[in-house]
N, C-alpha and C positions, 0 to 999 in steps of 0.2 A: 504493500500500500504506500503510495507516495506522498510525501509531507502534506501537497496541495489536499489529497482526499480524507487527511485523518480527523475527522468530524468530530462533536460533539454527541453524535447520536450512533457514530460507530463504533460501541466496546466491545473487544474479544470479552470470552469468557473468561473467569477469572485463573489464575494459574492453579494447578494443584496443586493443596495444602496451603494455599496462603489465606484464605478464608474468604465469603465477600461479605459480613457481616458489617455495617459502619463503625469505626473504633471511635471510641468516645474517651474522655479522659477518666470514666470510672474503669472502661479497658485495658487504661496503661497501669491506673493502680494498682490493677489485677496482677498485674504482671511483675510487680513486688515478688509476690509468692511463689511465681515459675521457677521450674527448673530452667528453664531456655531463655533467654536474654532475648530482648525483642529490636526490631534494625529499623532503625531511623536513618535518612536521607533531606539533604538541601534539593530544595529545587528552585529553579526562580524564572520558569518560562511555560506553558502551555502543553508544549509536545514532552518535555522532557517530565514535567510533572504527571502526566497521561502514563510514560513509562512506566515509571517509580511507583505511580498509584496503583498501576496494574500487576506490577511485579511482586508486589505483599507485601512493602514495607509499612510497618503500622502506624511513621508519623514521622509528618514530612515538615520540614523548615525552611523557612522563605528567611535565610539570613542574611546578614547585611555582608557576609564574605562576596554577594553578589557585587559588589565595591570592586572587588580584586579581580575576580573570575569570570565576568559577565562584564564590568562600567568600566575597566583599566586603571580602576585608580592603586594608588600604592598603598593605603589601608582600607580599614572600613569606615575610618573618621570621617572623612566627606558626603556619605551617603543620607538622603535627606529621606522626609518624612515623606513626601511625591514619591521618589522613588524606590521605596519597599510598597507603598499603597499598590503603587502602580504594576509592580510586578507579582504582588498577593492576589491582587484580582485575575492577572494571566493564569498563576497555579488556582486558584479558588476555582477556576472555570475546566479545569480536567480533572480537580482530588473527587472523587464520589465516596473511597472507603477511610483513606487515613488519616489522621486528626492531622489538622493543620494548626502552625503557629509560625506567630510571623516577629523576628525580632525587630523591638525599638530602635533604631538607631542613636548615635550618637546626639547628645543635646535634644533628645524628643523627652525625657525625663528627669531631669537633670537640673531646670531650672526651679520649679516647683512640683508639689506633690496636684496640684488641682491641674496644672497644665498637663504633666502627666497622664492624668488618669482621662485626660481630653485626649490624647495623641489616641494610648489606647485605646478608646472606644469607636476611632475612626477605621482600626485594623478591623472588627468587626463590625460594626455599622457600613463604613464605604467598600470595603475591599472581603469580608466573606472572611476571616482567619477566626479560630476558635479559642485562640489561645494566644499569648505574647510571651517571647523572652525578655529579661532585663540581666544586665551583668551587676556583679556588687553582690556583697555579702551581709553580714548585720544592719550595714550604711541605707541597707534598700528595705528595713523591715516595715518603717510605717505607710512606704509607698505599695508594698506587697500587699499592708492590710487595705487599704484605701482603694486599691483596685481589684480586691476581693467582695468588701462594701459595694462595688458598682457592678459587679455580677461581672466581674474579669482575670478569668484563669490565667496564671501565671507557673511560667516554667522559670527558677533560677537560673543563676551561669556563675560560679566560682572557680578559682584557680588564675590560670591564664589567661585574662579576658583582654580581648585583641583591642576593645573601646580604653583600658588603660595602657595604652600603646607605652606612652612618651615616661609616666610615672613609672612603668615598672622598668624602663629601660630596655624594652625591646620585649623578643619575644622568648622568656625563658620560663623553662619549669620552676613549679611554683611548690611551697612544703616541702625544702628541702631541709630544714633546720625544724630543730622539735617547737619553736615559738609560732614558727611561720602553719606545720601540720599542726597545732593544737587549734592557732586563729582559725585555719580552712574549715576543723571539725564541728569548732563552734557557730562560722558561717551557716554552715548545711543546717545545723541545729536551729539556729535563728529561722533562718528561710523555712525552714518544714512551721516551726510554728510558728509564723506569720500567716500561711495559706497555699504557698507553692503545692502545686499537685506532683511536680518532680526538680531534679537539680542537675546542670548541665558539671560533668565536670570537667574542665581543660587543663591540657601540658601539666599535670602530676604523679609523682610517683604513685605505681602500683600500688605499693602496700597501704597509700594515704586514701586512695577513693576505694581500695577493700576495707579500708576503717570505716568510712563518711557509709556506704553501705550498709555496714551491719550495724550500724548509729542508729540511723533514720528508718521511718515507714513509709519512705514515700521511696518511689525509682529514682535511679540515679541514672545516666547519662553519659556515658563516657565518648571523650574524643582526644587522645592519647593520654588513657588516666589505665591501659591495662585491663585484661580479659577481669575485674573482677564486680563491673558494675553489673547494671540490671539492664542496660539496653546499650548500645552503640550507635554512633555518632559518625559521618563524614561525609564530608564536603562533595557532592555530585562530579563537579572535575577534576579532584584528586583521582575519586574512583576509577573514571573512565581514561585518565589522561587527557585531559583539557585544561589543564592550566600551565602557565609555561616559567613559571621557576623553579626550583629545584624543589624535592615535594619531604615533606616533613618527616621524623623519622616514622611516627606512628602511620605514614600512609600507607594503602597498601594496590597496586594496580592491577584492577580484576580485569580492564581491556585498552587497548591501547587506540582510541578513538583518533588522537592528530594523525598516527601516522593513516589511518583508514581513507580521512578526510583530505589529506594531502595527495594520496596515492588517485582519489578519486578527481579530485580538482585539477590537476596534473594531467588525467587521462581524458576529463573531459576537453582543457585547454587545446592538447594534443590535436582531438579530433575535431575542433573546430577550424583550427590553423587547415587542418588538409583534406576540409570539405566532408567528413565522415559523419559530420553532426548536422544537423538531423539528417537522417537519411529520409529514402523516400516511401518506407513505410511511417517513419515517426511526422510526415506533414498532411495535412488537408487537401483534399483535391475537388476541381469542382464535381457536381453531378455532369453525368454521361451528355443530356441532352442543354444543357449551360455550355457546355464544352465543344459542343459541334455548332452552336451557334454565333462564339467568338470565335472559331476558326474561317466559319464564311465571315463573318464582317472583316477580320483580317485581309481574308483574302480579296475580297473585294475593294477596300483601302490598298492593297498591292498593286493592281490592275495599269497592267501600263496604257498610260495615256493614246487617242489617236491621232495619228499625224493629221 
């Protein structure tokens, strides 16, 4: 099926064993208690969300890494509050089964708790997302309750968080000192009883999000925090290889889409250069009886004149 025909009203059935039931955030709770860790995915466009929704993954995030991997910027700092609406609305319009959440961006929270809890209710009200991330620890508890007060689910984000770029001085693992794992443990702690439904964890030692885990009743989140969280985490173009700097140690490349994409663009280039593209099965032609009647008027405009 080609990009142009993949509709709205066209859905394969759903894959075995990935379920089609709609995951709600009482689903992910659930998932506390599993044996099996449940896989979350970025999406941030239409067709790729369409994938990922079809493929079982149980809850999809519309992050602001879209900044990097989709806008070209060099963080996520720039990315504005138009620009995640805008692109939650693209995924709102393919997820049918897994929970969506759409992260704040930078300065969408930040200045107040009441302007906050405005930005948020615009991710649901204009743009369809079920749920919001914010980064920050203890710092975020009365904003956590205030948009729990306004009927707004809230997924944490502690450890590594990419919106503290400049203050943590780049981008490094975090809880590496017993001060720095005891403040992380006490975050999660904070955030769970504020209202968070779950807690993102970033760039941490394994052994600190297998603690923050067995701490807490709510899921936890991993995206290079180590097999010991309750669900997993990463970025759509890590995954496939579509992003183009060098890729973090925790990633891991399940397909290697640039080079697919190159080899195709290249082949197509090719045969346009030496007349291959379209051919003359891929063009239009007129009907039988259109076609013998521009051939008389031609010929008749041909007709040499008499002396």
């Amino acid at each position: 099926m080609s990009i142009t025909n993949f509709r709205a009203g066209d859905r394969p059935a759903a894959q075995p064993g990935s379920g089609s039931a709609k995951v709600t955030v009482q689903t992910i709770l659930d998932k506390k208690n599993s044996p099996t860790p449940f896989a979350c995915l970025t999406a941030y466009d239409y067709s790729t969300a369409r994938l990922v929704d079809e493929s079982g993954v149980d809850l999809i995030l519309v992050g602001d890494s879209l900044g990097m991997v989709v806008l070209g910027y060099d963080s996520t700092l720039p990315v504005t509050m138009d620009e995640m609406l805008h692109h939650t609305r693209a995924v709102r319009r393919a997820v049918r089964r897994a929970l969506l959440v759409a992260d704040m961006p930078f300065g969408s929270y930040h200045a107040s708790i009441p302007e906050a809890v405005s930005n948020a209710a615009r991710f649901l009200k204009e743009a369809g997302a079920e749920a919001v991330k914010i980064e920050g620890g203890a710092n975020r508890v009365d904003l956590v309750r205030a948009l729990g007060d306004a009927e707004i689910l809230v997924v944490g984000h502690i450890g590594l968080t990419p919106q503290s770029l400049h203050k943590m001085g780049g981008y490094r693992v975090q809880g590496k000192t017993l001060a720095a794992f005891d403040a992380l443990v006490a975050d999660a702690k904070a955030l769970e009883a504020a209202g968070c439904f779950a807690i993102v964890l970033e760039g941490v030692p394994s052994a600190l999000a297998a603690s923050i885990t067995s701490q807490i009743s709510i899921p936890t989140i991993g995206i290079g925090a180590g097999p010991h969280c309750d669900g997993q985490v990463m970025v759509f173009h890590d995954l496939v290889n579509l992003s183009f700097s060098p890729p973090a140690k925790f990633v891991r490349r399940y397909a290697d889409a640039a080079s697919l994409f190159r080899e195709a663009i290249t082949h197509y280039c090719e045969d346009v250069a030496q007349h291959n593209f379209p051919s003359d099965a891929e063009s239009y032609h007129l009907p039988a009886g259109t076609a013998v009647l521009i051939d008389q008027r031609a010929a008749k405009m041909t007709l040499p004149k008499k002396a």
